[in-house]
PADO-28303 format. One line per 2 residues: number of its first residue (from 0); for each residue x, y, z of N, C-alpha, C. Coordinates in pm, whole numbers, plus 50000, padded with zeros to 5 digits. Layout:
<nodes>
NUM	X Y Z X Y Z X Y Z | ...
</nodes>
This chain:
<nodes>
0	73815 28918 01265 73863 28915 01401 73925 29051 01433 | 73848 29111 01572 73926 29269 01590 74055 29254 01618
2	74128 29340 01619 74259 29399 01695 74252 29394 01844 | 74317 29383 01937 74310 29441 02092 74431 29523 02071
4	74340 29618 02163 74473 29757 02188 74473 29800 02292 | 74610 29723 02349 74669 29779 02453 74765 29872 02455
6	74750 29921 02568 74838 30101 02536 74933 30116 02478 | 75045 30041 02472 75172 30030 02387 75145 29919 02338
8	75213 29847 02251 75178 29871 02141 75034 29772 02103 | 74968 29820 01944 74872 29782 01911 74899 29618 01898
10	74808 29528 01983 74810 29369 01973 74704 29317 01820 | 74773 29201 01784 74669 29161 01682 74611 28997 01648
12	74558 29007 01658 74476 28847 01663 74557 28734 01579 | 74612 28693 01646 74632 28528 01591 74541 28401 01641
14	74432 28404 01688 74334 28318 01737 74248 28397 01834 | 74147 28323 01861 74015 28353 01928 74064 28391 02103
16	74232 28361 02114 74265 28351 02242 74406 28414 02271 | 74464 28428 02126 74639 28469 02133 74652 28577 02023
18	74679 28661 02100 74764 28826 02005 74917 28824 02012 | 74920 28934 01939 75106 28941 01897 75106 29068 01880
20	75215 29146 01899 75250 29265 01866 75369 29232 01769 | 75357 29357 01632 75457 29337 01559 75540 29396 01593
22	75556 29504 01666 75713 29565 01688 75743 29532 01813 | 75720 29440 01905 75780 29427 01988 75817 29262 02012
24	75842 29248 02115 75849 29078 02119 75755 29034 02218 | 75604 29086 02207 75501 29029 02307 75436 28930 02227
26	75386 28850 02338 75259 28714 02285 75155 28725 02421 | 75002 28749 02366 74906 28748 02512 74820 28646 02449
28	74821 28541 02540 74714 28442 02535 74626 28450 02643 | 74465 28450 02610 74398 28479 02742 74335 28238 02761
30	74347 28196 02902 74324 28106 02904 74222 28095 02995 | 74113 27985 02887 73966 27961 03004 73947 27855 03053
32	73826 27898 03124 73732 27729 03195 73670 27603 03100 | 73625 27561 03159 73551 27461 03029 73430 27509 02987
34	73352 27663 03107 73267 27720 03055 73323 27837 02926 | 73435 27821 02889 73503 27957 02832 73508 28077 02888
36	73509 28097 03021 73527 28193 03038 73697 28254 03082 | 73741 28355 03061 73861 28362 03088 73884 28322 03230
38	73973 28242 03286 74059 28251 03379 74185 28283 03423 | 74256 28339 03295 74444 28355 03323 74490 28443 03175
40	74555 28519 03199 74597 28598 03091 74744 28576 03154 | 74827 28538 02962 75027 28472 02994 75042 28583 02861
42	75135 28649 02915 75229 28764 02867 75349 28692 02832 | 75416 28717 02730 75562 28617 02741 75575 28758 02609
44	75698 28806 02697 75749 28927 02646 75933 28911 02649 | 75973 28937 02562 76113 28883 02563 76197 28762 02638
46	76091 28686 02600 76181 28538 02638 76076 28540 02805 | 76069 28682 02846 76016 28632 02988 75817 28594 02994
48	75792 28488 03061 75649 28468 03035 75604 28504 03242 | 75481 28614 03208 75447 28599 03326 75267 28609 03343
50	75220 28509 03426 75081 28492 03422 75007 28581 03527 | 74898 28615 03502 74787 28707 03626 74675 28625 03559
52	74605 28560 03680 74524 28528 03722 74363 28626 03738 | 74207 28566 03596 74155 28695 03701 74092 28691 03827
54	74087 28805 03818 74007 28841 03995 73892 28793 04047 | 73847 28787 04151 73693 28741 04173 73600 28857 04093
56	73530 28796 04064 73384 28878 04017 73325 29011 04121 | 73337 28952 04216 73260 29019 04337 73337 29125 04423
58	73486 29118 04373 73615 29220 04409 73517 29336 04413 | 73513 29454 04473 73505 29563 04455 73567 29645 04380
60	73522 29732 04338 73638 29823 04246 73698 29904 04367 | 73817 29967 04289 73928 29989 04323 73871 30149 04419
62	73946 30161 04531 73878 30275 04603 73881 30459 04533 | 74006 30462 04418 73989 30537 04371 73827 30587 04258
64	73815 30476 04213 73727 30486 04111 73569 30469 04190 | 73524 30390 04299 73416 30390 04367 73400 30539 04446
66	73534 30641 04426 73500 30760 04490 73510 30860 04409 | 73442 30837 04255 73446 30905 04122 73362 31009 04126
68	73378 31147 04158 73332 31256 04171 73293 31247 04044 | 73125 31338 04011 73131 31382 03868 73215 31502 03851
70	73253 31503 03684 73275 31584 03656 73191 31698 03571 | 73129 31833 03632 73050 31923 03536 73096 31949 03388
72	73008 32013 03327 73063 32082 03237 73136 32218 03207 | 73124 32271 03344 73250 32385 03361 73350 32349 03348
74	73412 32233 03444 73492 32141 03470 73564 32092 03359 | 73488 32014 03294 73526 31961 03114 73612 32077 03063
76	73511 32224 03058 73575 32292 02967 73711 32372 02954 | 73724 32377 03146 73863 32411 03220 74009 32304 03175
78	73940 32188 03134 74045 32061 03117 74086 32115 02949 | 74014 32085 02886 73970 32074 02728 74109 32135 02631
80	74197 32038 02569 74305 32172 02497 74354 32006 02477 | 74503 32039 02395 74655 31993 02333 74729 32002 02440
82	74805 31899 02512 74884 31946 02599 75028 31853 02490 | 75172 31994 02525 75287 31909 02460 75358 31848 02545
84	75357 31730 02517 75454 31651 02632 75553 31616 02578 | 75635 31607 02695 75810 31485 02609 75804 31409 02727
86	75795 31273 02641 75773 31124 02667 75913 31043 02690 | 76007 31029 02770 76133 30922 02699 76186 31009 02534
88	76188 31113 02581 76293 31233 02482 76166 31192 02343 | 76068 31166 02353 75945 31180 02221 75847 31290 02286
90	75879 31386 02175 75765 31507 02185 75579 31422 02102 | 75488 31418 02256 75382 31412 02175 75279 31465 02242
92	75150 31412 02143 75075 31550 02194 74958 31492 02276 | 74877 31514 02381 74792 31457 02460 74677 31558 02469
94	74559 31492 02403 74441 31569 02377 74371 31544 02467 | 74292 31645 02538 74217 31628 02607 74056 31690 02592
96	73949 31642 02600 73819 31676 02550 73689 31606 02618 | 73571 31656 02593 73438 31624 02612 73404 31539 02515
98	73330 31371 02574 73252 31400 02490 73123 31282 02597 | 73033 31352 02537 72904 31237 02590 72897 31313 02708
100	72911 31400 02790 72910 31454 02924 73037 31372 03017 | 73115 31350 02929 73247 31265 03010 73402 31321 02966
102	73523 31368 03060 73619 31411 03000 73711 31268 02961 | 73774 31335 02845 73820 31206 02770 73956 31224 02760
104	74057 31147 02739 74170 31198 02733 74226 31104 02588 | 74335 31165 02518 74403 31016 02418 74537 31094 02355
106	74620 30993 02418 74815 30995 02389 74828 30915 02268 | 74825 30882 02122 74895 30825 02032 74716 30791 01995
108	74697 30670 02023 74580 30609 01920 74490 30567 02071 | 74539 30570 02187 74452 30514 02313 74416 30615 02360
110	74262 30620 02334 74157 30707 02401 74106 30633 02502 | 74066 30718 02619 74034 30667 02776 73964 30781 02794
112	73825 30764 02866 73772 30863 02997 73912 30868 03064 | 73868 31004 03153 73937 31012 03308 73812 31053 03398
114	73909 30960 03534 73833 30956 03640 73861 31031 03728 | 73801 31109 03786 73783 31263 03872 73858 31183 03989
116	73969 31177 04112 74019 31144 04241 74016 31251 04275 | 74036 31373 04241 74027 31438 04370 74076 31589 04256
118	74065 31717 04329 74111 31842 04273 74209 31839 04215 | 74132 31829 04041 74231 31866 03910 74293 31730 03913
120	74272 31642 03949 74328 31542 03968 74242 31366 03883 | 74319 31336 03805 74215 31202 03713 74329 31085 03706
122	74271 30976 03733 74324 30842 03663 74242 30792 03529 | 74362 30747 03436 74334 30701 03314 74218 30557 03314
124	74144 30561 03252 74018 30449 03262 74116 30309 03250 | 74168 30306 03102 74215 30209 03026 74373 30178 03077
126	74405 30255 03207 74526 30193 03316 74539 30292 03443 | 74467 30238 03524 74437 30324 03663 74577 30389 03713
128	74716 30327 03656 74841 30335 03744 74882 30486 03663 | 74815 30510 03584 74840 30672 03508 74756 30770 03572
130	74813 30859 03641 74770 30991 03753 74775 31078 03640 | 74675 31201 03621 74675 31308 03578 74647 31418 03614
132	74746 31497 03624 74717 31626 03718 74717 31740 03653 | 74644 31833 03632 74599 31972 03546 74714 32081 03681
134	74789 32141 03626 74800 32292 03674 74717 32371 03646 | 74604 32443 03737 74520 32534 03679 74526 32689 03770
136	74550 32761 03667 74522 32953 03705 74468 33011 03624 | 74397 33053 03710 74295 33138 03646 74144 33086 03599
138	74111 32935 03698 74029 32890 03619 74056 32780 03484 | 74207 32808 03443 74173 32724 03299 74328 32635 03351
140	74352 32512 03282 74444 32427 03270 74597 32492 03217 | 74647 32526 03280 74797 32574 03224 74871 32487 03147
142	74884 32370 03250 74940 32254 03189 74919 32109 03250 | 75007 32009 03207 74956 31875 03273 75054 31783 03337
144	75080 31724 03387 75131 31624 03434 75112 31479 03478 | 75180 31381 03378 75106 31223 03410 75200 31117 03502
146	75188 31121 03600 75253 31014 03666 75223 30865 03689 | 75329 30778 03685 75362 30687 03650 75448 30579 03722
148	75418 30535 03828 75497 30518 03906 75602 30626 03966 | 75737 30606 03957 75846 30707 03964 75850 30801 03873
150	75775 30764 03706 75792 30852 03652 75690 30943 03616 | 75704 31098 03603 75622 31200 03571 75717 31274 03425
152	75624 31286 03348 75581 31350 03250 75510 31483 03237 | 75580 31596 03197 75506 31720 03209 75490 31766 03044
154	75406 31873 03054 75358 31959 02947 75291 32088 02920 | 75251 32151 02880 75181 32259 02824 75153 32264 02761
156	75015 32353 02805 74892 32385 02673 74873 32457 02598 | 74872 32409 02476 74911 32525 02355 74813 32610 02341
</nodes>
């Protein structure tokens, strides 16, 4: 039985339907139909349990991502480097790279495409609510910045 890995921390299978994280105090049970298919994913994270419901099938995707510019391979190679970030006072490092003709990004062990919104500008595949913004002169990426709701995160490229 695999692992699921969600961005913080790594989840791990206790059934065909319920993960656990060991360092934290999460439990995700995904709950289905009588066809099995999922209908409800319950989070119960420190005592608090909260359910999301999924979406229709037929939802559209989200307007950022249906207006997914490609990205060239000039493009890729302008992104491409180590950026150092400090995270919540943790220095880490956020790689950014090509691969397959797609720019890729990965903070700790979660690798994600990014999705092109607009000049120098990407959301994270594997959580749309992460903005990534390149400072670029001269052509190449100076440095980066990931926003996060209220919060932004900066860095530079070594």
């Amino acid at each position: 039985m695999a692992n699921l890995i969600a961005q913080w921390p790594v989840l791990h299978a206790e059934s065909d339907s319920s993960f656990f994280a060991k360092r934290e105090e999460w439990r995700v049970t995904f709950h289905t139909n009588e066809d099995g298919n999922v209908t409800e994913l319950v989070l119960d994270s420190k005592g608090t349990r909260n359910r999301f419901a999924r979406g229709q099938e037929d939802v559209p995707p989200p307007a950022m991502v249906a207006g997914n510019v490609p990205v060239s391979m000039e493009d890729i190679a302008r992104y491409v480097g180590t950026y150092d970030l400090q995270i919540g006072g943790r220095a880490l490092r956020y790689r950014v790279f090509g691969e397959d003709g797609r720019l890729m990004s990965q903070l700790g062990q979660t690798v994600s495409p990014l999705v092109r919104i607009g000049e120098h500008e990407f959301v994270v595949v594997v959580n749309p609510t992460i903005r990534v913004v390149f400072n670029v002169e001269n052509g190449q990426a100076e440095s980066v910045t990931l926003h996060q709701g209220s919060r932004s995160d900066s860095g530079d490229r070594r």
